[in-house]
Biopython code that builds the backbone (N, CA, C, O; Angstrom):
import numpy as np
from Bio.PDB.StructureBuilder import StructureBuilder

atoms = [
    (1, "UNK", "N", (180.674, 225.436, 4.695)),
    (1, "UNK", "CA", (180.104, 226.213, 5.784)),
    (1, "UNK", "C", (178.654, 225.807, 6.039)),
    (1, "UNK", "O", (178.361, 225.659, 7.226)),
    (2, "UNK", "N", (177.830, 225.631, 5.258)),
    (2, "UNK", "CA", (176.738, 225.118, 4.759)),
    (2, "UNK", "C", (176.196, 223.883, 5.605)),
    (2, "UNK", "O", (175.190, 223.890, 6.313)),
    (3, "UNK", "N", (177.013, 222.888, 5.400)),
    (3, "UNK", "CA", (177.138, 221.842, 6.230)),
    (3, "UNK", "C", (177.553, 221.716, 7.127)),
    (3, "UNK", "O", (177.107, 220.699, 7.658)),
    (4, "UNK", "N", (178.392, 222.320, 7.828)),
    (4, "UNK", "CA", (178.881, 222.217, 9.160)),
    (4, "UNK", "C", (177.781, 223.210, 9.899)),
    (4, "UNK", "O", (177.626, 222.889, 11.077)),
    (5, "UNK", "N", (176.960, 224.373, 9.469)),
    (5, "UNK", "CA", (175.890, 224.739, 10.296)),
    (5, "UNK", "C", (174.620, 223.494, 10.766)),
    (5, "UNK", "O", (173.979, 223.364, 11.809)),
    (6, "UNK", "N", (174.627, 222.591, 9.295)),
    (6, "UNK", "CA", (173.689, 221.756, 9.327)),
    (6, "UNK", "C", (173.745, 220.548, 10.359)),
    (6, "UNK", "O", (172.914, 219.931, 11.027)),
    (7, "UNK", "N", (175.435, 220.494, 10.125)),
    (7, "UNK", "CA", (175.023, 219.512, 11.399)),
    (7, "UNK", "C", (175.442, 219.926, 12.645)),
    (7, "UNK", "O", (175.778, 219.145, 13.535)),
    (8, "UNK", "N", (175.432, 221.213, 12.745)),
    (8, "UNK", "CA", (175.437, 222.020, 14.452)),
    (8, "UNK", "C", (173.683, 221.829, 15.029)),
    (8, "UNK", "O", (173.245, 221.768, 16.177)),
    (9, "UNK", "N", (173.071, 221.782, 13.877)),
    (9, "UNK", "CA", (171.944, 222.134, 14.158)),
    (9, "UNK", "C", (171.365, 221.060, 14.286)),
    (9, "UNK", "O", (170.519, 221.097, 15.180)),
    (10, "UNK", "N", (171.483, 219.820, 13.617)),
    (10, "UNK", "CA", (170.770, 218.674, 13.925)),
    (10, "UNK", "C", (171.543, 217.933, 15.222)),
    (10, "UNK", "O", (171.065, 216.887, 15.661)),
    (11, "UNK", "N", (172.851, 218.560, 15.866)),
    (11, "UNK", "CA", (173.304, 218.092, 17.061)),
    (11, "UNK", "C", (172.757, 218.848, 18.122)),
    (11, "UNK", "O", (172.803, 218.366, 19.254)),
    (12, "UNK", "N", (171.953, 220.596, 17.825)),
    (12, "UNK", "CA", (171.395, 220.984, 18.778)),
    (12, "UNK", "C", (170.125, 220.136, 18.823)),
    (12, "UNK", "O", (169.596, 219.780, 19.877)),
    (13, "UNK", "N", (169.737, 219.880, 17.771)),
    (13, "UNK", "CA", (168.249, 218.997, 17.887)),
    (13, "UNK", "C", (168.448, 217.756, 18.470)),
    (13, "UNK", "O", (167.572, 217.291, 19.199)),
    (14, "UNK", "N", (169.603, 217.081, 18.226)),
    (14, "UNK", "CA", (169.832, 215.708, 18.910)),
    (14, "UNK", "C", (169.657, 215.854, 20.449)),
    (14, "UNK", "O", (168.955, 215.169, 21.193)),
    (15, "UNK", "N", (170.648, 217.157, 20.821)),
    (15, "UNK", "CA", (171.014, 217.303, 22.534)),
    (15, "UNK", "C", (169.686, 217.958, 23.356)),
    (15, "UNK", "O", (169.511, 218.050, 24.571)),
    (16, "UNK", "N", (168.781, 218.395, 22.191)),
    (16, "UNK", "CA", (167.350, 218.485, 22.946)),
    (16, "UNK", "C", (166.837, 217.994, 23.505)),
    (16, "UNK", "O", (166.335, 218.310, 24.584)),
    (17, "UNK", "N", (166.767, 216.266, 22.469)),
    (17, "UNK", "CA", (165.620, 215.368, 22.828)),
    (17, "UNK", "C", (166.590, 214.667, 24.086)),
    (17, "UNK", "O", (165.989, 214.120, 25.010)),
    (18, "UNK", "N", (167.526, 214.686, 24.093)),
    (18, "UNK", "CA", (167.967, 213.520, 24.892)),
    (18, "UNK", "C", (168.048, 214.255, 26.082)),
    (18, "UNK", "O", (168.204, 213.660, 27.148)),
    (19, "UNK", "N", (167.936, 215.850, 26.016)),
    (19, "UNK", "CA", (167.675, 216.286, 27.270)),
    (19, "UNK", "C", (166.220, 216.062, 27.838)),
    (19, "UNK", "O", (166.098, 215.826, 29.040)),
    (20, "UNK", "N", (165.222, 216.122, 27.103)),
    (20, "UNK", "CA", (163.976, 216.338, 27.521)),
    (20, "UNK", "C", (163.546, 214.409, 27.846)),
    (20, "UNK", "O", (162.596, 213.998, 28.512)),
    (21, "UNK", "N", (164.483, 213.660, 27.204)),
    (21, "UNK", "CA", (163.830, 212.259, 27.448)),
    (21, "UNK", "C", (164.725, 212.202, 29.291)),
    (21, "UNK", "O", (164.236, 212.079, 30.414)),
    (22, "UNK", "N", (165.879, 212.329, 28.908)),
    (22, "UNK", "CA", (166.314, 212.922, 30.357)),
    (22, "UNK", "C", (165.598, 213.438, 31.347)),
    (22, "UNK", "O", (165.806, 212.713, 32.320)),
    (23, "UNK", "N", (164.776, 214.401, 31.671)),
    (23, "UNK", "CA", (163.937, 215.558, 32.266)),
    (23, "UNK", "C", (162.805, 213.941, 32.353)),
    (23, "UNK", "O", (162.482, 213.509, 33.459)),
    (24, "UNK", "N", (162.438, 213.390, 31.332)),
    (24, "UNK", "CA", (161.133, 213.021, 31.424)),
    (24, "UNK", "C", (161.397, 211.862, 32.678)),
    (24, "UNK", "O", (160.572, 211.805, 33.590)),
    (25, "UNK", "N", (162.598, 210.939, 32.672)),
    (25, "UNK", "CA", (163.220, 209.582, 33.000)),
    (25, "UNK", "C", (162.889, 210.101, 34.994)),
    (25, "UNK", "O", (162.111, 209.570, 35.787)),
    (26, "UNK", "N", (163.849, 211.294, 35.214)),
    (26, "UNK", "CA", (164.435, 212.159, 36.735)),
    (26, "UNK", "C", (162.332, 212.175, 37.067)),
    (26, "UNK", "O", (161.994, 211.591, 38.097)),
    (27, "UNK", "N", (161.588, 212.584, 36.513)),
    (27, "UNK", "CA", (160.513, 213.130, 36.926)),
    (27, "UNK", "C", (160.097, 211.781, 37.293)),
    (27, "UNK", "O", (159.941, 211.529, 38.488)),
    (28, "UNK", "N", (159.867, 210.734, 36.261)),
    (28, "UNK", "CA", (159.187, 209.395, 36.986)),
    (28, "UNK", "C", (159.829, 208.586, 37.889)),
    (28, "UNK", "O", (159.253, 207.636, 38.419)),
    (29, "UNK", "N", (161.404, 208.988, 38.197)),
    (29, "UNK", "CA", (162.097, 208.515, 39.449)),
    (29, "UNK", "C", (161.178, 209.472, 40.398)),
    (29, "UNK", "O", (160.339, 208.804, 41.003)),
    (30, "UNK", "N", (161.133, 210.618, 40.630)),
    (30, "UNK", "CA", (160.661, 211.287, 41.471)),
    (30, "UNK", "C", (158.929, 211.460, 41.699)),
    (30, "UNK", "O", (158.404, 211.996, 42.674)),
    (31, "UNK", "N", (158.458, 211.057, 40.917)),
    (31, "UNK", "CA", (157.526, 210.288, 41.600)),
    (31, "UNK", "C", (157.289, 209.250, 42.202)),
    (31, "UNK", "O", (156.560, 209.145, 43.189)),
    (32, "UNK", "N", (157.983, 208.257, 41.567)),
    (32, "UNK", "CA", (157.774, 206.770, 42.327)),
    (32, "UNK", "C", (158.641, 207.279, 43.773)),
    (32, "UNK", "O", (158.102, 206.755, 44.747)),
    (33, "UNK", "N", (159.520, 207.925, 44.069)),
    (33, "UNK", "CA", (159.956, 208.609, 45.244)),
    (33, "UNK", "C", (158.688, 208.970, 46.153)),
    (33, "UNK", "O", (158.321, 208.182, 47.025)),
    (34, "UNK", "N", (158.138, 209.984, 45.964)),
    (34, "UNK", "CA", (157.070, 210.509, 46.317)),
    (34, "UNK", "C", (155.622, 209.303, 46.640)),
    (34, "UNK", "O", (154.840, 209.440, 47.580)),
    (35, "UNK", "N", (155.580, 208.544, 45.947)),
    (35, "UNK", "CA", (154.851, 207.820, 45.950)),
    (35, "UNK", "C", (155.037, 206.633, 47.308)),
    (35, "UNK", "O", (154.131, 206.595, 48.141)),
    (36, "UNK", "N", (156.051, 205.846, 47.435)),
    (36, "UNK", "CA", (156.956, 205.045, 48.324)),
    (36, "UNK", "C", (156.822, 206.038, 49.679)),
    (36, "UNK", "O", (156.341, 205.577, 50.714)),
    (37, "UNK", "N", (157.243, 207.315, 49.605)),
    (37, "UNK", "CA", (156.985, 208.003, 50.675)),
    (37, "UNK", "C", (155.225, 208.002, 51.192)),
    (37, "UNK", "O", (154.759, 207.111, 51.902)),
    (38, "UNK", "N", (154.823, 208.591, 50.931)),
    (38, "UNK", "CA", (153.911, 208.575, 50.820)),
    (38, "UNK", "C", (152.806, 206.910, 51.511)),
    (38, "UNK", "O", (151.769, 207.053, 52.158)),
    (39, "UNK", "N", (153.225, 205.943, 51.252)),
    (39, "UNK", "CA", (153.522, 204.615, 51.505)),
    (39, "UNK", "C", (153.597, 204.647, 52.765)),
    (39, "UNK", "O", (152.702, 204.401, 53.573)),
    (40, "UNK", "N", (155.188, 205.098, 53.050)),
    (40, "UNK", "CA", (155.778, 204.949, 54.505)),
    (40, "UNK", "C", (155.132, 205.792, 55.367)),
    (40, "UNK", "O", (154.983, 205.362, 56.511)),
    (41, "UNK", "N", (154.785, 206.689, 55.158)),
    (41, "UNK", "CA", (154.748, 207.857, 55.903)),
    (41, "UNK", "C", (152.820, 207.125, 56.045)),
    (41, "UNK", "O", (152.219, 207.926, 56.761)),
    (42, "UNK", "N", (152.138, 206.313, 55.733)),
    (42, "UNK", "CA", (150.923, 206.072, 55.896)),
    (42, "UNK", "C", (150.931, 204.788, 56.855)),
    (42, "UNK", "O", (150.049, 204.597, 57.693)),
    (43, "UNK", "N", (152.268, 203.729, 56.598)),
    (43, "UNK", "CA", (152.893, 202.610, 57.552)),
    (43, "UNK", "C", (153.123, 203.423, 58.668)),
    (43, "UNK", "O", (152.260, 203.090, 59.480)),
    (44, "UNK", "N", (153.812, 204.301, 59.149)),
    (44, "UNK", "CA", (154.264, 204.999, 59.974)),
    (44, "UNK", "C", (153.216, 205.080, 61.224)),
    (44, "UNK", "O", (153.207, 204.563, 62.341)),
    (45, "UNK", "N", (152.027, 206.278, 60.281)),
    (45, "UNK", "CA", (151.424, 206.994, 60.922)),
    (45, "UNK", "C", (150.392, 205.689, 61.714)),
    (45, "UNK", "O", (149.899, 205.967, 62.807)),
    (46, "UNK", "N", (150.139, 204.400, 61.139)),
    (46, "UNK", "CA", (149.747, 202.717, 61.502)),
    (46, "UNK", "C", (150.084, 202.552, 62.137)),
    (46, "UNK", "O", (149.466, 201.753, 62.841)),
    (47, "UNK", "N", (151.554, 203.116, 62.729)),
    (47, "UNK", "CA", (152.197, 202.315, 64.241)),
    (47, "UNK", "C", (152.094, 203.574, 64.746)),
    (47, "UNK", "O", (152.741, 203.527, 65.792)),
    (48, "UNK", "N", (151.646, 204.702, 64.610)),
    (48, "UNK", "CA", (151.665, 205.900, 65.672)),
    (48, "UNK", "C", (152.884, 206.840, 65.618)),
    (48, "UNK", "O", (153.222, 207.658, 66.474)),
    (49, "UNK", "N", (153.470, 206.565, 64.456)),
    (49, "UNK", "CA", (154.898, 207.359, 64.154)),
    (49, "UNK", "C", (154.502, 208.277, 63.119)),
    (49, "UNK", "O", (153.573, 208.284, 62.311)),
    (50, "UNK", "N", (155.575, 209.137, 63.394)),
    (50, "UNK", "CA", (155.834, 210.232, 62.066)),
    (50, "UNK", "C", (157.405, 210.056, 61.537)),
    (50, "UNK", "O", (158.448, 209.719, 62.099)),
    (51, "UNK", "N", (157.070, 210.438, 60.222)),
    (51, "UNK", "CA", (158.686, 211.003, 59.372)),
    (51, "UNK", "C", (158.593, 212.117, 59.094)),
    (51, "UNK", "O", (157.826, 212.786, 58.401)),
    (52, "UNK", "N", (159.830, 212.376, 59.961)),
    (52, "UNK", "CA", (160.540, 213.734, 59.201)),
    (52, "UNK", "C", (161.084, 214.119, 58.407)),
    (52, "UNK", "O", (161.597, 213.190, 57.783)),
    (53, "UNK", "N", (161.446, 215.614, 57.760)),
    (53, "UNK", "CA", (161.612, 215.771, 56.487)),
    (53, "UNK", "C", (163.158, 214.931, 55.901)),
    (53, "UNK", "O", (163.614, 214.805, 54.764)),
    (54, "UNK", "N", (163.741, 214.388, 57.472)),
    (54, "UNK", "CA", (165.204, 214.483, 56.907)),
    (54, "UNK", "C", (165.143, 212.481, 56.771)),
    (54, "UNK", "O", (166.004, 211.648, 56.490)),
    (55, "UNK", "N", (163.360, 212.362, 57.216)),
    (55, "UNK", "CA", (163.213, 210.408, 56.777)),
    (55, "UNK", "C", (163.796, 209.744, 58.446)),
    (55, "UNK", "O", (164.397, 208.711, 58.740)),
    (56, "UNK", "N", (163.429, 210.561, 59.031)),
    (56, "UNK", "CA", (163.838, 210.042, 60.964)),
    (56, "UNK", "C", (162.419, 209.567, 61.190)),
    (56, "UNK", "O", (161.398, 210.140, 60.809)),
    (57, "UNK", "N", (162.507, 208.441, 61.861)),
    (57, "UNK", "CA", (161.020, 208.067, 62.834)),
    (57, "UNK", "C", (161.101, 208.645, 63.654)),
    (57, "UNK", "O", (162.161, 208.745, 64.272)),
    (58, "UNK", "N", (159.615, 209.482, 64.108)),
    (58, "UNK", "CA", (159.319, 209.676, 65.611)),
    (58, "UNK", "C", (158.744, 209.195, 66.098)),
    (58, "UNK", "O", (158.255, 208.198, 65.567)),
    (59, "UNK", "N", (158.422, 209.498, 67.287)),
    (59, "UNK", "CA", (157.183, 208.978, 68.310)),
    (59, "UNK", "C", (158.025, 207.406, 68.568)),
    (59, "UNK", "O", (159.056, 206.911, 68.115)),
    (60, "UNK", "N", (156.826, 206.904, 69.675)),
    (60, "UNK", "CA", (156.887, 205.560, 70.081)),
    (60, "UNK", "C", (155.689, 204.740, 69.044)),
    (60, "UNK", "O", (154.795, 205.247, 68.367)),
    (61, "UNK", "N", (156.178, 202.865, 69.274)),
    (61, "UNK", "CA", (154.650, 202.457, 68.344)),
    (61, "UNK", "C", (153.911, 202.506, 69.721)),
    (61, "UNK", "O", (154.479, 202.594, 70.809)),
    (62, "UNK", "N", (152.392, 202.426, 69.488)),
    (62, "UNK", "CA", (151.774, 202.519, 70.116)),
    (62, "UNK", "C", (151.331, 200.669, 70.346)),
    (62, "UNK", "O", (150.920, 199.918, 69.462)),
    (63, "UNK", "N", (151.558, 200.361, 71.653)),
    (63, "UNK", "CA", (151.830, 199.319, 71.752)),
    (63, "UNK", "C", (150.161, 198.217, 70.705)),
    (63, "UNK", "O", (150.202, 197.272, 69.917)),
    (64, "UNK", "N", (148.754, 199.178, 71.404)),
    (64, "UNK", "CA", (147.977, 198.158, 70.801)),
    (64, "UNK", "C", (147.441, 198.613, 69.358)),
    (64, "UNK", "O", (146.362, 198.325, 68.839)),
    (65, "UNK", "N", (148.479, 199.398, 68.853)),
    (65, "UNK", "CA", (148.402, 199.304, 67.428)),
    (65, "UNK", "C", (149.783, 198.419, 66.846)),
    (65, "UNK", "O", (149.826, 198.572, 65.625)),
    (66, "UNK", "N", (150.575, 197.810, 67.185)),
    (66, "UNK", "CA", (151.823, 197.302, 66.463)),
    (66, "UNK", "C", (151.202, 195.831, 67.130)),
    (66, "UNK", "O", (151.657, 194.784, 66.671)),
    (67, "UNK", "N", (150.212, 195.772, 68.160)),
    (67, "UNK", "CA", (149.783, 193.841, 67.753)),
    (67, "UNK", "C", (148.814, 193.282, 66.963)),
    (67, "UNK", "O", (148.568, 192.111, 66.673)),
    (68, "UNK", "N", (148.103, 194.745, 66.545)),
    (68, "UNK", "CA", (147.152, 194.520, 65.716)),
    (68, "UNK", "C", (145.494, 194.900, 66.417)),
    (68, "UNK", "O", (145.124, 195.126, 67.570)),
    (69, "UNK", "N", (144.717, 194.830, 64.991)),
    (69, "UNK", "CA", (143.258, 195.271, 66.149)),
    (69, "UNK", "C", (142.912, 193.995, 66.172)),
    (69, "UNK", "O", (143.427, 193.016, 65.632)),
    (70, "UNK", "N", (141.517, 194.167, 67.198)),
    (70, "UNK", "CA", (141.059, 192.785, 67.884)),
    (70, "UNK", "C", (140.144, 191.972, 66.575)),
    (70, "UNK", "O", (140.047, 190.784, 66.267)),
    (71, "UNK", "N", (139.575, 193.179, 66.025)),
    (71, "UNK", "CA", (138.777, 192.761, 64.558)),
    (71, "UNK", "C", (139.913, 191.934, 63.597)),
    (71, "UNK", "O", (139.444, 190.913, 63.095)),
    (72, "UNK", "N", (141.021, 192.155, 63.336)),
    (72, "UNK", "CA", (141.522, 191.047, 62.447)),
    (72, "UNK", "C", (142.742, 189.834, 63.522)),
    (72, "UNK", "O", (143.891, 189.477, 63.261)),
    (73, "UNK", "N", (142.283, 189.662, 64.137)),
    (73, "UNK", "CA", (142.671, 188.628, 64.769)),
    (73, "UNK", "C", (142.075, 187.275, 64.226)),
    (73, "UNK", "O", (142.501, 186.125, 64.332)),
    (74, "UNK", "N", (141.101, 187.715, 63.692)),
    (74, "UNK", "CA", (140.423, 186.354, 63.454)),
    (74, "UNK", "C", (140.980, 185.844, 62.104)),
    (74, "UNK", "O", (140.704, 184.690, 61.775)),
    (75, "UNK", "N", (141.506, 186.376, 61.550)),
    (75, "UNK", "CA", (142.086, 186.014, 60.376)),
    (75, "UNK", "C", (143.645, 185.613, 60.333)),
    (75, "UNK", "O", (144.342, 185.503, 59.324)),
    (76, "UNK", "N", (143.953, 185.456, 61.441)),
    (76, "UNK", "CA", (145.144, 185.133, 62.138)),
    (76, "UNK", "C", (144.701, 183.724, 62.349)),
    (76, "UNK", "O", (145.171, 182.912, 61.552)),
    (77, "UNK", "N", (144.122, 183.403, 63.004)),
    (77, "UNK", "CA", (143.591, 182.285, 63.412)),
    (77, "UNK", "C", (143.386, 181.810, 62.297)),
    (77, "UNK", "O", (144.207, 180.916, 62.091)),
    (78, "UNK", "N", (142.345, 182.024, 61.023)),
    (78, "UNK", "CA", (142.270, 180.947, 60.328)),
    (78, "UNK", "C", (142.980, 181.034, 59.444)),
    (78, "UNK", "O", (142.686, 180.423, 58.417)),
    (79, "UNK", "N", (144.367, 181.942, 59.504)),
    (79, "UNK", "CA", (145.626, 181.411, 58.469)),
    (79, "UNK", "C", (146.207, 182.143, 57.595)),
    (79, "UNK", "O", (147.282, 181.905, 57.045)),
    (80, "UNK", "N", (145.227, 183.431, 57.377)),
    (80, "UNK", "CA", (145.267, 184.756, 57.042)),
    (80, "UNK", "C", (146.002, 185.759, 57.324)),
    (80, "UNK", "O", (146.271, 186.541, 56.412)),
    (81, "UNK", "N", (146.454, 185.965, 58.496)),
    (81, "UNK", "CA", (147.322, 187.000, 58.943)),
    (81, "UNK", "C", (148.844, 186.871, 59.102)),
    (81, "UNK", "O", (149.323, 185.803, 58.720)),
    (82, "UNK", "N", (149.512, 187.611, 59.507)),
    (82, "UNK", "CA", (150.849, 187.766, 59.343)),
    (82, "UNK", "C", (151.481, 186.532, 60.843)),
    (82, "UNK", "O", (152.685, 186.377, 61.050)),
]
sb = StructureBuilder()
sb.init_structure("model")
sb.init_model(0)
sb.init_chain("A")
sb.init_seg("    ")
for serial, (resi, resn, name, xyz) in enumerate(atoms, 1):
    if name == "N":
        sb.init_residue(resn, " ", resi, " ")
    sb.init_atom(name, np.array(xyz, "f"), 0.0, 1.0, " ", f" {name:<3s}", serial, name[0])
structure = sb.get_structure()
C-alpha cells in the first residue's frame, strides 16, 4: 500500500512539471504570436491599413505611401532599396 501511494505521488509530481513546462512552451508561442502581430499591424498601419480583430485588412494603401517617401529614393538609386 505503501508503495503504490508512493508512486501515485511521484506520478502526481511527474504530471505537474510536464504540465507547467507545457503552460510555459503555449505562453512563448503566444507571445511570439503577439509579437508578429504587432509587426503586421505596424506594416499595415505603413501602407495606411488596419487589422482587424478577426486579421482582415482595411482601408485602401495610400498610393504615396506604398511607392515610398521621396527621402529614401536615393538609396534606391545607389542600390540600397527594394
Amino acid at each position: 500500500m505503501e508503495r503504490s501511494l508512493t508512486t501515485l505521488t511521484q506520478q502526481e509530481r511527474l504530471g505537474q512539471l510536464e504540465l507547467c513546462l507545457e503552460r510555459a512552451r503555449v505562453s512563448r508561442q503566444v507571445s511570439s504570436l503577439k509579437e508578429t502581430r504587432e509587426k503586421l499591424e505596424a506594416n499595415a498601419r505603413g501602407l495606411g491599413l488596419t487589422i482587424s480583430e478577426d486579421g482582415l485588412l482595411e482601408g485602401e494603401i495610400d498610393s504615396v505611401k506604398k511607392r515610398g517617401s521621396k527621402g529614401r529614393r536615393w538609396l534606391g538609386v545607389l542600390g540600397f532599396g527594394n
